[in-house]
N, C-alpha and C positions, 0 to 999 in steps of 0.2 A: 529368052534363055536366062536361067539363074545362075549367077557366078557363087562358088563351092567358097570362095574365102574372101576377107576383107580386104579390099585394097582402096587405095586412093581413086577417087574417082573422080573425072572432069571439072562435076557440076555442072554449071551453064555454059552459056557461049564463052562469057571471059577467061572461063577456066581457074574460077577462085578458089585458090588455095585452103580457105574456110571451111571447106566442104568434105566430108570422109563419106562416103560408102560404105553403110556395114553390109549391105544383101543386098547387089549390084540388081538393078531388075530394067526390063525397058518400059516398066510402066510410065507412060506420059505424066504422070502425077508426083514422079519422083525429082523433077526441077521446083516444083510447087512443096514440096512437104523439105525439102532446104531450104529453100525462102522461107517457111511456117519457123523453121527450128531456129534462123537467125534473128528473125523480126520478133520472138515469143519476149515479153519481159520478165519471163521464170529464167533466171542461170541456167544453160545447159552444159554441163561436163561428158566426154565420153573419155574414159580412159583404156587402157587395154591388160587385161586379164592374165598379169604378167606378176611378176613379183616386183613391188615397190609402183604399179598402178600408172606407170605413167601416162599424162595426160597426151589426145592425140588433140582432141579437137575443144571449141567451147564457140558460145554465142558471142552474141554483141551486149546480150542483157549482164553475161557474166563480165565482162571488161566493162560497162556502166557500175557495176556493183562495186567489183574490187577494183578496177580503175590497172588491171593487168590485162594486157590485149594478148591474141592467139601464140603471139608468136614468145611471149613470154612468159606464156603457160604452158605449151607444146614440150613434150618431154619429164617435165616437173611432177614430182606428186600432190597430190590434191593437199598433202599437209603445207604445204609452203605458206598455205593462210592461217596455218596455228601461230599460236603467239603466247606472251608468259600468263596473259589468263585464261586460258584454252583448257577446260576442264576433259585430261588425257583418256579418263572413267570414258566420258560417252563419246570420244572419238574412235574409240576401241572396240567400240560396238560397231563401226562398219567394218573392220575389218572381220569380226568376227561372224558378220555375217555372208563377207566374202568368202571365209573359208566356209562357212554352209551354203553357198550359191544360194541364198536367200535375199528377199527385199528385207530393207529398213528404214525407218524414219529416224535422225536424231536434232536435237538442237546444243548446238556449239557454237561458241563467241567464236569467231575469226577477226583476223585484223586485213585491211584493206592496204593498198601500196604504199600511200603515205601515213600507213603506220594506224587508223583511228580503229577503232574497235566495230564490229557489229554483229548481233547474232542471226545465226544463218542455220536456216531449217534445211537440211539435207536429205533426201531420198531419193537412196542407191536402188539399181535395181541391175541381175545381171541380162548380159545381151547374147543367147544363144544362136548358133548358124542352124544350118537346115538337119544338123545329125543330132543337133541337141549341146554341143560343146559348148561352152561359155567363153566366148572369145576376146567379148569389151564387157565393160560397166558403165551405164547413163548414171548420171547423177543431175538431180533436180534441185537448184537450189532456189531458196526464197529469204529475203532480207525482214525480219521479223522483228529489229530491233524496236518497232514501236511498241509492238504486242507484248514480247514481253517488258520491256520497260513499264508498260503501261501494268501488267501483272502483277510485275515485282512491286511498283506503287501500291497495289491495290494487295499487298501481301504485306508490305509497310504498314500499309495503313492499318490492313485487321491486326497485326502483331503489335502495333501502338497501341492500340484499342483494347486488346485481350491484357498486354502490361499495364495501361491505365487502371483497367478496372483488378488486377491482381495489385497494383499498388493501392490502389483504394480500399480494397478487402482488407490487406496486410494492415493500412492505418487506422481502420476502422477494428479491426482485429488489435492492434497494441492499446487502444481507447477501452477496450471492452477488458481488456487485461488491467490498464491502467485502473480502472473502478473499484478494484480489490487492492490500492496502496501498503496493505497491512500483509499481504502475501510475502513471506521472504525472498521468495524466487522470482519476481514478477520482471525485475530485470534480464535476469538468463534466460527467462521467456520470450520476450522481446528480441532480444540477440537471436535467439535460434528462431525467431518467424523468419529474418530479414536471410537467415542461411536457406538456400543457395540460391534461391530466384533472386537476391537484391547483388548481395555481395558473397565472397567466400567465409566470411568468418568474421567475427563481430565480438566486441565484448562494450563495458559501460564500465567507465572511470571517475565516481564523485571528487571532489576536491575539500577532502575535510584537514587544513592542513599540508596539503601533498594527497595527489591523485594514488586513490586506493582500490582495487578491483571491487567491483561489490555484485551481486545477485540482486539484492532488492533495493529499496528503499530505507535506511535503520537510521532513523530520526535517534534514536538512542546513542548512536557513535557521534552523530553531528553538533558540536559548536557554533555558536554563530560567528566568523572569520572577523578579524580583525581587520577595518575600513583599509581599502586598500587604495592607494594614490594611483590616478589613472595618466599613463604616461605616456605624451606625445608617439607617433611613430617613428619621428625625427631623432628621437632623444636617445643617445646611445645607454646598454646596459650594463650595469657593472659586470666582470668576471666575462663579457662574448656576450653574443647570440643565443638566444632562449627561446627558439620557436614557439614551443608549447606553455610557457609563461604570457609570451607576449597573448596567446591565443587565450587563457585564461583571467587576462588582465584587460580584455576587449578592446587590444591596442591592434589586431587583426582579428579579422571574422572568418575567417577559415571557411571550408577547409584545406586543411594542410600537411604536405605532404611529408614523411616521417621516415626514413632511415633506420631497420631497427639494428640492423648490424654494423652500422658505422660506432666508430666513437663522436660521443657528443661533449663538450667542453662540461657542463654541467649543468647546476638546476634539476630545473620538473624536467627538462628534454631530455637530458641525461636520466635520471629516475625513471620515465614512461619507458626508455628504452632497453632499461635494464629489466624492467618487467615484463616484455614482450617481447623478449630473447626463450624464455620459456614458454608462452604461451600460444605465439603465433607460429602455424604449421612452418615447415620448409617450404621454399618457394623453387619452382622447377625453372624459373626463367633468372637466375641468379640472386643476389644479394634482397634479402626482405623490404620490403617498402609497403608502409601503411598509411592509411588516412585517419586523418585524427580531427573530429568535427567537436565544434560546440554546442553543449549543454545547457543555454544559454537559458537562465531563468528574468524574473524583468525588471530588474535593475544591476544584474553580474551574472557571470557565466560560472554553474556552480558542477561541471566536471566535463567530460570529454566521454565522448563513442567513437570507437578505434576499428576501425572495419580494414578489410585485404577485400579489395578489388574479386569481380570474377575474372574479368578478363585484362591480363596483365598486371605488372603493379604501379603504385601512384595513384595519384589524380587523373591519369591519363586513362586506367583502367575501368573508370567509372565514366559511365555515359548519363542523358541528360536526366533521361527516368529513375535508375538512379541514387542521383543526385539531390531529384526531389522528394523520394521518397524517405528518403536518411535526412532531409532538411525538415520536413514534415511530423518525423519520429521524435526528434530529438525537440523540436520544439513540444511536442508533446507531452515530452518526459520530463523535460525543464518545467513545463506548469507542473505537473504533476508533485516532483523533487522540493519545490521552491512550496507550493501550499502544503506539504506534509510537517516539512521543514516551520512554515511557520504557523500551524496548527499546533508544531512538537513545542516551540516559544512561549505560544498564549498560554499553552497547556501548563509549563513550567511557570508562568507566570501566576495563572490562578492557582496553582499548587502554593507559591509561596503565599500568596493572597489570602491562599485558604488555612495552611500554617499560623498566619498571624491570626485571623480571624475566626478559628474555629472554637464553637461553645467549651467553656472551661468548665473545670468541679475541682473544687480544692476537697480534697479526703477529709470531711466534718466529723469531729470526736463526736460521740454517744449518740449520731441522728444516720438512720437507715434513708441514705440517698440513692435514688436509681433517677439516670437522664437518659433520653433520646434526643436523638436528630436526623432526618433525612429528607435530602431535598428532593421536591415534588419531579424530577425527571431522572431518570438511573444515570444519563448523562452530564448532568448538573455537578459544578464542584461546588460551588457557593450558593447560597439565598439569601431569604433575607430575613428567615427568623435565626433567633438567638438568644442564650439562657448563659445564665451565669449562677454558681453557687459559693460565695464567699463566706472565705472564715474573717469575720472583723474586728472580733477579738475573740477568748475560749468562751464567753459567754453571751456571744453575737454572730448571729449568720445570714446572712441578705440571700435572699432568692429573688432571679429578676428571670422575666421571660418577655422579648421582645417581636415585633413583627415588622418589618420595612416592606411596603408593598415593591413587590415584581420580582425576577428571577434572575438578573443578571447582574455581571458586577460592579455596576454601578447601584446596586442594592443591595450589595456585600458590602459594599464601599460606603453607606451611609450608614448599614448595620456597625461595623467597626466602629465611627464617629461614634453611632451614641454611647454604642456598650464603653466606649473609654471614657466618656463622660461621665454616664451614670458609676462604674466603680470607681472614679476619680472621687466622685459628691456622696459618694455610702458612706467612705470611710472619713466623712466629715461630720456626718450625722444619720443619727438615726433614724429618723422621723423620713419617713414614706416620701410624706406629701413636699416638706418643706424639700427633700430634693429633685422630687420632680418640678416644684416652681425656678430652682436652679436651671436645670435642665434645658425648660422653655426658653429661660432665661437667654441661654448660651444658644441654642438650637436655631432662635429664632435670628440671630446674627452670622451662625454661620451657611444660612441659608442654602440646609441641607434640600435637594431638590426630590424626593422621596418622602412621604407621609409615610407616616410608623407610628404603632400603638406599643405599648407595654404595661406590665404591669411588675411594681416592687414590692416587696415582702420581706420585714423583719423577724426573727424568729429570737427573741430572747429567754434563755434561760429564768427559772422560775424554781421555789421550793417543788411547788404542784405541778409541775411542767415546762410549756414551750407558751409564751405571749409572742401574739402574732398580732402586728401591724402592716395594714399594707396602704397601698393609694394605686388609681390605675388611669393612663390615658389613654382613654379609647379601647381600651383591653377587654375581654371576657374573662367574667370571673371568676377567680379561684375557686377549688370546691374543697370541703373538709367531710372527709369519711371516719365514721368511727360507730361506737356503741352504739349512740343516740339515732342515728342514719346519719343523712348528708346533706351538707348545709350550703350553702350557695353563699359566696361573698360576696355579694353584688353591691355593696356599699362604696364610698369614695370613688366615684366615678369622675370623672372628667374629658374634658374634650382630646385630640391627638396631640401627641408630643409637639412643641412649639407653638401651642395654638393656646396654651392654658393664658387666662390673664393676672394670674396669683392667688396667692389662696388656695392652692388645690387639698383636698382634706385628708384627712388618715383617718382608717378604721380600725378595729382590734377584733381577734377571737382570739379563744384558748384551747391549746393541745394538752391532753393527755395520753399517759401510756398506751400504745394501741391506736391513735389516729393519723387518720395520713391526709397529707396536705399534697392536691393538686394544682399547678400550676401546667397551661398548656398554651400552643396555637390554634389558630378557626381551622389548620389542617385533619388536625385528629376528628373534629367533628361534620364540617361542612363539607356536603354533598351537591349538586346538579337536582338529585329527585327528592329533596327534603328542606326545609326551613333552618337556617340558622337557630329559631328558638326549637325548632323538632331533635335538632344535634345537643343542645343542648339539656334539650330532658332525657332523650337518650343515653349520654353522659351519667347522669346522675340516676336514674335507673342499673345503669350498668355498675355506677358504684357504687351501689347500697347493696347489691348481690356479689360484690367479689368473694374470692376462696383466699386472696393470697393473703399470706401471712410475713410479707416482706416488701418493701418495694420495689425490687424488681418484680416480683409476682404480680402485684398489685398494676404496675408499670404494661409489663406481658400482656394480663388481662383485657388492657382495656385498650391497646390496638390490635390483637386478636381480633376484638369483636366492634371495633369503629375503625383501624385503620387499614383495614387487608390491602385495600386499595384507594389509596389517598389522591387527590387531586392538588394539592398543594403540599409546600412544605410543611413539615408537621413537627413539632419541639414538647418536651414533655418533661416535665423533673417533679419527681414524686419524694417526698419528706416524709418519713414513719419516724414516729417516735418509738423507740423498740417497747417493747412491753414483755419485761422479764417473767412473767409467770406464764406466756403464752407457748400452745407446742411450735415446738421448730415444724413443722410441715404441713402444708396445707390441701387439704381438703379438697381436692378435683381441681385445684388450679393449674394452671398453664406449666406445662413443668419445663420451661425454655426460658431464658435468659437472654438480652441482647444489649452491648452496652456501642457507645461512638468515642474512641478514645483520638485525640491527636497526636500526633508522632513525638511522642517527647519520653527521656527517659520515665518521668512522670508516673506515665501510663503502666508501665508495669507493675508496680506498686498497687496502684489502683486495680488492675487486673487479679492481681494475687489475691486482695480483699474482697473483690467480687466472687470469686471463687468457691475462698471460705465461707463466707454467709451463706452462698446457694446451697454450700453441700449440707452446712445445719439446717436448712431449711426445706429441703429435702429429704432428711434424714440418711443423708448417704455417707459410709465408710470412705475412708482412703482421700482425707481433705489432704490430706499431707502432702499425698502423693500429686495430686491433681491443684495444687498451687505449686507446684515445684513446673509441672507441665505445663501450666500455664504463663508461669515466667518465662521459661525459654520459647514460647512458641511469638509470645508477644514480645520479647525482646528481638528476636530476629526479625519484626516485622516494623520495630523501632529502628532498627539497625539499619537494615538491607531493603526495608520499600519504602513508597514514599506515600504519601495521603494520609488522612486518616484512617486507622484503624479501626476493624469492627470484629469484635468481639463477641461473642455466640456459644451459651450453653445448654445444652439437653437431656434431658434426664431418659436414659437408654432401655430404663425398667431394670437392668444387672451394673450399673453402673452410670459415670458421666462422660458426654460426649463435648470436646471442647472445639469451636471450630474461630480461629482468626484471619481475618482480610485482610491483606494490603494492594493498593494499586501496581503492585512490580509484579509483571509475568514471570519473569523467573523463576524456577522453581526450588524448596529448599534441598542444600546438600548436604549428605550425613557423613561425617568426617572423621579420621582418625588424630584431629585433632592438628596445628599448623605448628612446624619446628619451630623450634626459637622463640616462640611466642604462647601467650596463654590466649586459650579459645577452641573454637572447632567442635567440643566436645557435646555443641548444646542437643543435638537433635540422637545422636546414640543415647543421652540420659530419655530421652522422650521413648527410644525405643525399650530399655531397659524397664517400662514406667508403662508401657501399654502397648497400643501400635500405634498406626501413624498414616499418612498418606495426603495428597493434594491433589488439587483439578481446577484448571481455571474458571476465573469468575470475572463477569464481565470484562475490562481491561485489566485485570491484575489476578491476583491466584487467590483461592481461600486452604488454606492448611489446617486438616484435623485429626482429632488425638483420641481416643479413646480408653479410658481409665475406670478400671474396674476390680473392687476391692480383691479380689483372687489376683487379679494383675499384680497390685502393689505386694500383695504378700510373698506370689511368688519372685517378685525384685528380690525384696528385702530377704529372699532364702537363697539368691543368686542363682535360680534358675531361668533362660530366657522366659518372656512372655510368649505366649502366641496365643493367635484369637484369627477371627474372619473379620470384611469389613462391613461396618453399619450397615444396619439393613437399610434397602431403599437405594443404595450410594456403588457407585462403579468407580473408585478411586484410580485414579492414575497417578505413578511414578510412586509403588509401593518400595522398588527401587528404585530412590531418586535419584536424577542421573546429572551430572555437572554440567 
């Protein structure tokens, strides 16, 4: 017989209360299938289909699990094992699937009687009578806390492993950014990698003086800081506590944890936090708190990276990945900062090196002088040849051209020694030879570590011209171009500087009107695919056919067609003795100009002169206007950059195109002039005078001017100029912009 509804039932002989009945039956199998449901080690729950579930029956397996026997689960609902980490989401899915009289599977952390945690696989399933009504609910439980533990390890793990290699990528990513130093923004780049898989927000703080927000790297703002005394941790500081001092002073190693909205006594802690009142977001978990690491380059820590946490604020916010990935960065960027830093040093240091040392020309009355220089790498500030043209008295002029072998500056460094020497012994005498035996004299005591050639050359005034005496150590010879052809001075030779044993000799030629006297370095001629004597006949070939009728023409000529591409440094000073019944312009030559001036007022002067002679010698209108242009281009390059100057003119076919160098990027600004003061005005007279425009050139800008006699005319009627730019040329900043 089947009983129609659930009741308690016997069980066995003892009559164990254990035991519920759902579908009463007399099968003999039904004392065995409740022994099956006690003995199982799967949790059994049977609750009844009531509101709020309550529990009727349970095994032995589930009182093993949770350590709650029948009678203290009897009545209860099945949540009595939730607890405060009991994810509510998927317990809510059995009921939900109660109200759909459906099976479910879920997994929920339960807590066991004496409180410990463990997850428990549950699968509900409901229990209908013989009409189909849903009268109880089984539920199956299983203790799974290994499995998943074991999961969740193994979910650890791959997410350590995926953040590994995401923080690898991200420092290998700021490394590949770091290789472009010269980028403005290469810093903000960095900051926004490390948003939002590292931290929430990030900036970079150098310490030039007091921490300054910066984008890039700008060696240009940076000072070398003044030695700073490193001081105990022990040692208290004047004025309080200076967190971000001390952390700046490598009195702690941070990082460390920062306050931005408290008040800070003062210092750099106070200053950092008065600037990251504006720049770090609001924070949703109260008052702002930041980390503030060191910058640390390798001998002082040269600024800070100021990052907000993802999760939460502080130190606490940051876990160990990280940790190491912001340690990782920052070491980084400290190489990075520290060799820019002291590449920006060396740089100012050969700068000044190159200052004192760079080839002079004194402006010689009645003698057409044109000099070159350029050292054999576009990177190179110094080398080691060097020229000098002295005025020694109105009727005395020394030309000297020098070589110091190698390319670095400890071969600018023995260049300067001699060149001070030899103009120290010119102006003692005249004679060639007798100061080169001075020379060795002194050379060989101050045991200059560089062998170096030269060659000196007197130029004395004469009724019939120029008496030239020279003497040369180790040098290639001077050549003399004129009427006659070209003559090679290969006389008074002698061994290298400090090597002579006395005696060294002098020889003579003589200039007249219309000769030009070559002195050079082996750069202008030696090659890799030809012979020191094949550059040399080459030389002289090329100057028995020049066109120019000036020396810089002359000059142009002949690295046009020997130096387009030099392998060494190359030095060149060409001496014309002018020749007044000659035409101003020549004949198919080179119609370009290029002079090496050093940053001194000097130079402008000398500019303006250059000028003038090319435009007679071109026969081009509007010199007036175009020495006036050329003062202020090369004054402002005197002014406002720094290096030497190079100076550049071209003959346009309707005019002259002038173009000046300096190593300052910068570019120039055209002004209505500065109150209170005289100035401003130079670059609107430029425009009044031609056009105008700049683009940078290697590390520094070259600015150029074009001037064309309808230009100056229409100045001088005060109408603007206007024109397009030089063919060939994509000028940028035709409005210069500040």
């Amino acid at each position: 017989m089947v009983n129609r509804g659930p009741r308690p039932f016997a069980g066995d002989a003892a009559g164990d209360p254990r035991v519920v009945q759902v579908h009463g039956t007399d099968d003999p199998l039904v004392p065995v299938r409740d022994r099956a449901l006690r003995a199982a080690e799967v949790s059994v729950v049977i609750t009844r289909a009531e509101p709020g579930a309550p529990i009727v029956w349970v095994n032995d397996a589930f009182t093993r699990t949770t350590g709650y026997t029948l009678a203290e689960a009897v009545g209860r609902s099945p949540s009595f094992l939730h607890g405060p980490g009991t994810d509510l989401s998927e317990a809510h899915r059995i009921g939900e699937a109660v109200r759909a009289a459906t099976s479910t599977t879920v997994t929920v952390l339960n807590y066991r009687k004496d409180g410990s945690p463990f997850w428990n696989q549950v699968s509900v399933s409901p229990v209908p009578d013989a009409d189909g009504a849903v009268t109880h609910w089984v539920g199956l439980q299983v203790d799974v806390t290994d499995q998943v533990r074991h999961s969740a390890a193994q979910q650890e793990s791959i997410e350590q492993e995926r953040r590994a290699r995401t923080g690898l990528a991200l420092v290998s990513q700021v490394s590949d950014l770091l290789s472009d130093v010269d980028d403005p923004y290469v810093l903000r780049e960095i900051a926004a990698l490390l948003r939002p898989d590292v931290v929430a927000w990030s900036g970079f703080f150098l310490d030039d003086g007091g921490l300054r927000a910066v984008d890039g790297i700008d060696a240009a703002h940076h000072h070398a800081p003044a030695p700073r005394r490193r001081r105990g941790a022990d040692e208290e500081r004047p004025g309080g506590a200076d967190p971000v001092q001390d952390l700046l002073d490598g009195v702690v190693e941070g990082p460390i944890e920062l306050a931005v909205d408290a008040e800070h006594p003062g210092g750099a802690t106070a200053a950092l936090a008065r600037r990251l009142r504006a720049a770090v977001p609001p924070c949703a978990h109260g008052p702002r708190s930041v980390v503030v690491h060191a910058v640390q380059g390798r001998r002082r820590v040269l600024g800070a990276l100021v990052t907000v946490p993802r999760q939460g604020d502080g130190l606490a916010g940051l876990d160990q990945h990280a940790r190491t990935v912001l340690y990782l960065v920052v070491r980084r960027v400290g190489m990075a900062v520290e060799n820019v830093r002291l590449y920006a040093r060396e740089h100012r240091l050969a700068e000044t090196l190159q200052r004192a040392m760079l080839p002079e020309q004194a402006e010689i009355r009645d003698l057409d002088v044109w000099t070159y220089y350029a050292p054999a790498s576009g990177h190179a500030q110094v080398g080691g040849d060097w020229y000098d043209v002295l005025q020694v008295s109105p009727d005395l002029v020394a030309v000297v051209v020098g070589d110091v072998v190698g390319h670095d500056v400890e071969a600018a460094a023995a260049m300067g020694q001699l060149r001070s020497v030899v103009r120290s012994y010119v102006f003692d005498s005249a004679d060639p030879g007798a100061v080169l035996d001075r020379v060795d004299q002194l050379v060989s005591g101050m045991r200059i570590p560089r062998s170096a050639s030269l060659v000196l050359a007197t130029l004395a005034r004469r009724d019939d011209g120029w008496h030239v005496r020279y003497s040369r150590a180790g040098h290639l010879p001077p050549l003399v171009m004129g009427a006659g052809g070209v003559v090679r001075l290969d006389e008074a030779g002698g061994p290298l500087v400090g090597f002579g044993s006395g005696g060294r000799g002098t020889a003579t030629a003589h200039l007249r009107s219309g000769d030009v006297l070559v002195l050079y370095t082996d750069g202008l001629i030696e090659r890799r695919d030809r012979t020191l004597r094949d550059g040399l006949d080459a030389l002289a070939r090329i100057g028995a056919g020049t066109r120019g009728t000036d020396a810089a023409g002359v000059g142009e000529e002949l690295l046009s067609r020997l130096a387009d591409a030099p392998e060494d440094d190359v030095a060149v000073v060409v001496v014309r003795i002018p020749d007044p019944g000659a035409e101003p312009t020549g004949n198919g030559a080179p119609r370009r100009r290029r002079w090496s001036l050093p940053s001194e007022p000097a130079s402008i002067a000398r500019a303006r002169h250059a000028v003038v002679r090319t435009c007679q010698a071109w026969g081009i209108e509007g010199a007036a206007s175009a020495e006036l242009v050329v003062s202020e281009l090369v004054a402002n390059a005197v002014m406002h950059g720094w290096g030497h100057v190079v100076l550049r003119l071209y003959d346009t076919g309707d005019g002259l195109q002038i173009e000046v160098e300096d190593a300052n990027p910068a570019p120039p600004v055209a002004t209505d002039g500065h109150p209170g003061r005289v100035g401003g005005f130079g670059m609107r007279i430029v425009e009044r005078l031609g056009e105008w425009g700049w683009r940078p050139s290697g590390e520094g800008k070259l600015v150029w001017a074009r001037v064309r006699p309808q230009d100056f005319r229409t100045a001088r009627s005060g109408r603007p100029a206007q024109g397009e730019a030089p063919p060939g040329e994509t000028p940028q900043g035709e409005t210069p912009q500040g």
